[in-house]
C-alpha positions as CSV (number, residue, x, y, z in Angstrom):
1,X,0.0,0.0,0.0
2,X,1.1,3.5,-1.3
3,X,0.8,6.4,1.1
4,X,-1.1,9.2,-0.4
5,X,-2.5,7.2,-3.0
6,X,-4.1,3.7,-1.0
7,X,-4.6,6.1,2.1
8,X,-4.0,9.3,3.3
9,X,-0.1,10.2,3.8
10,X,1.5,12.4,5.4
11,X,3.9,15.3,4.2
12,X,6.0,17.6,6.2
13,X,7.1,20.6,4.2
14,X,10.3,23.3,5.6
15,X,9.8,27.1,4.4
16,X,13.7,28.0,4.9
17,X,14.3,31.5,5.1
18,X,17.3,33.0,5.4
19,X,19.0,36.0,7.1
20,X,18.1,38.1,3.8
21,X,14.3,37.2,4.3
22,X,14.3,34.8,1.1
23,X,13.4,31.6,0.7
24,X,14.1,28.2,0.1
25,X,12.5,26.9,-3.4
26,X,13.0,23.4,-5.2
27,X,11.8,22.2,-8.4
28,X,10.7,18.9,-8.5
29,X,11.9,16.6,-10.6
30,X,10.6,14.0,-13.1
31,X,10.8,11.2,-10.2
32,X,8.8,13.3,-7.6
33,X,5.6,11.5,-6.7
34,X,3.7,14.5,-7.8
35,X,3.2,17.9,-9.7
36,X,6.4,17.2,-11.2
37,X,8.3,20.4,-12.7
38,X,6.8,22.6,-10.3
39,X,8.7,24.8,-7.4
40,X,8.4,23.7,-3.7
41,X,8.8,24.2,-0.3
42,X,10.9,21.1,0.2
43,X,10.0,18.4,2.8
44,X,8.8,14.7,2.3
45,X,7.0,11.9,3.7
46,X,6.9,11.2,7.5
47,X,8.0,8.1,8.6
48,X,5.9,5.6,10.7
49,X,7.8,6.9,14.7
50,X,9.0,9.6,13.8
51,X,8.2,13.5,14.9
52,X,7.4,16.0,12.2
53,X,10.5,17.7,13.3
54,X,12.9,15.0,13.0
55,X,11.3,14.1,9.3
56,X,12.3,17.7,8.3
57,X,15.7,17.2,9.5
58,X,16.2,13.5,8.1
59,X,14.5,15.1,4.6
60,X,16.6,18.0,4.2
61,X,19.7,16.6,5.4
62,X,19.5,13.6,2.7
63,X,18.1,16.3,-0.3
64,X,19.8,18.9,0.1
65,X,22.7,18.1,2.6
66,X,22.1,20.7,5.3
67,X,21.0,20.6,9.0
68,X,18.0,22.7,9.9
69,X,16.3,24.1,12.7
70,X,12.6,23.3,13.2
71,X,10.7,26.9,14.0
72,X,6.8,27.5,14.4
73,X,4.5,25.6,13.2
74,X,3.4,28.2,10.0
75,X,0.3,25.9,8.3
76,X,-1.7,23.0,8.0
77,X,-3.1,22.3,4.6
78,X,-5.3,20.1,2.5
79,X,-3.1,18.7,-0.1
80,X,-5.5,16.6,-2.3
81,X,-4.7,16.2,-6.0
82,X,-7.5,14.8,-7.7
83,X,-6.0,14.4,-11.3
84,X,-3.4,12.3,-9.6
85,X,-5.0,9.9,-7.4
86,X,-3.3,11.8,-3.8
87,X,-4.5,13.2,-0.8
88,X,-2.3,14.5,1.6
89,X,-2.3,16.5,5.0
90,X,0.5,19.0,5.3
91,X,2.2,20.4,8.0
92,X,4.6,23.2,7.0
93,X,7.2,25.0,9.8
94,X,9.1,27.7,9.5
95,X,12.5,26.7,9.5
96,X,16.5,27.8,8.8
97,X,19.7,26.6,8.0
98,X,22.1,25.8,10.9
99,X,24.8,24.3,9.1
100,X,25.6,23.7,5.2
101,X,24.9,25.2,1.7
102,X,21.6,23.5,-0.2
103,X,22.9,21.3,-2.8
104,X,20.8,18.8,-5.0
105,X,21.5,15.6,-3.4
106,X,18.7,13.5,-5.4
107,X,18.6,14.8,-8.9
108,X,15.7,12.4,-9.8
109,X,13.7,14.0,-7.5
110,X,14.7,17.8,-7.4
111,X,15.7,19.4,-10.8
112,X,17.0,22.7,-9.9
113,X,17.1,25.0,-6.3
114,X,17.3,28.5,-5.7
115,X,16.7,31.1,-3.0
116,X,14.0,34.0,-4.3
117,X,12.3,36.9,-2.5
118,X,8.7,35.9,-1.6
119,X,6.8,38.6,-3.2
120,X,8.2,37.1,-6.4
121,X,8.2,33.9,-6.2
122,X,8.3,31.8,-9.2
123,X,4.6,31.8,-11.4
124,X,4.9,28.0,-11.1
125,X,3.8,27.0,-7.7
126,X,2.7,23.2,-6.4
127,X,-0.8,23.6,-4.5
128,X,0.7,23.2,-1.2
129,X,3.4,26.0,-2.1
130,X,0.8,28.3,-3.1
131,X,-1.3,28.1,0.2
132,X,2.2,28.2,2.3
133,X,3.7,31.5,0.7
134,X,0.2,33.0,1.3
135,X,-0.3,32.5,4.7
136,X,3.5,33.9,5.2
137,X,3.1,36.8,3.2
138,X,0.1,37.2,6.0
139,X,2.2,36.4,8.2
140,X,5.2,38.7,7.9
141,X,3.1,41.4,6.4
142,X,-0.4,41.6,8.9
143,X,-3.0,44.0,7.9
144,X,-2.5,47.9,9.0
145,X,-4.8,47.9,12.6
146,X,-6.4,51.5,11.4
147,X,-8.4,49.5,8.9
């Protein structure tokens, strides 16, 4: 049985920011297990015993080869892709690098990595990636309290 596809799985996704406020985007590659060739929020699949945390850390240390620190919980989202047969729930934290430079450690599954500001992110977006950068935008931009 396939998670995500014969029952519900369960994805952890890192929003890296740096000290220059941009973030961490990856494009997936044409061995990702879905919207392949679109940018990302990295993370992956959480193991059966392990914390969300600790799958962010095993995930970015074997994709990328970097060691991150887990921050605040950002989101929760639906991620349920109907033309591919998945349905996922989503966790995404707020996280940063503590030691290493991002480098593409499984070319099948990432084609290309880069850091950009988040008020111009790339056009081409996964679902989850969408719903993430607008909640942060939210997030580090609130609403003026004279409205």
């Amino acid at each position: 049985m396939k998670r995500g596809i014969d029952y519900i799985g369960v994805g952890v996704g890192a929003l890296i920011v740096n000290a220059q406020g941009l973030v961490f985007l990856a494009r997936r590659g044409p061995l990702a297990k879905n919207e392949r060739g679109l940018w990302e929020f990295p993370g992956g699949s959480v193991e059966f015993g392990e914390t969300l945390a600790q799958s962010l850390i095993r995930e970015m240390r074997e994709e990328f080869g970097i060691t991150i620190s887990v921050g605040r919980l950002l989101d929760v989202v639906d991620h349920i892709l109907p033309e591919e047969k998945q349905h996922w729930v989503s966790p995404t934290f707020i996280c940063s690098i503590t030691s290493g430079e991002p480098a593409i450690q499984e070319p099948g599954k990432c084609a290309e990595i880069g850091w950009f500001d988040p008020h111009v992110a790339p056009p081409d977006l996964t679902q989850i990636t969408r719903e993430n950068l607008r909640h942060y935008l939210a997030l580090i931009q609130p609403q003026s309290a004279s409205k």
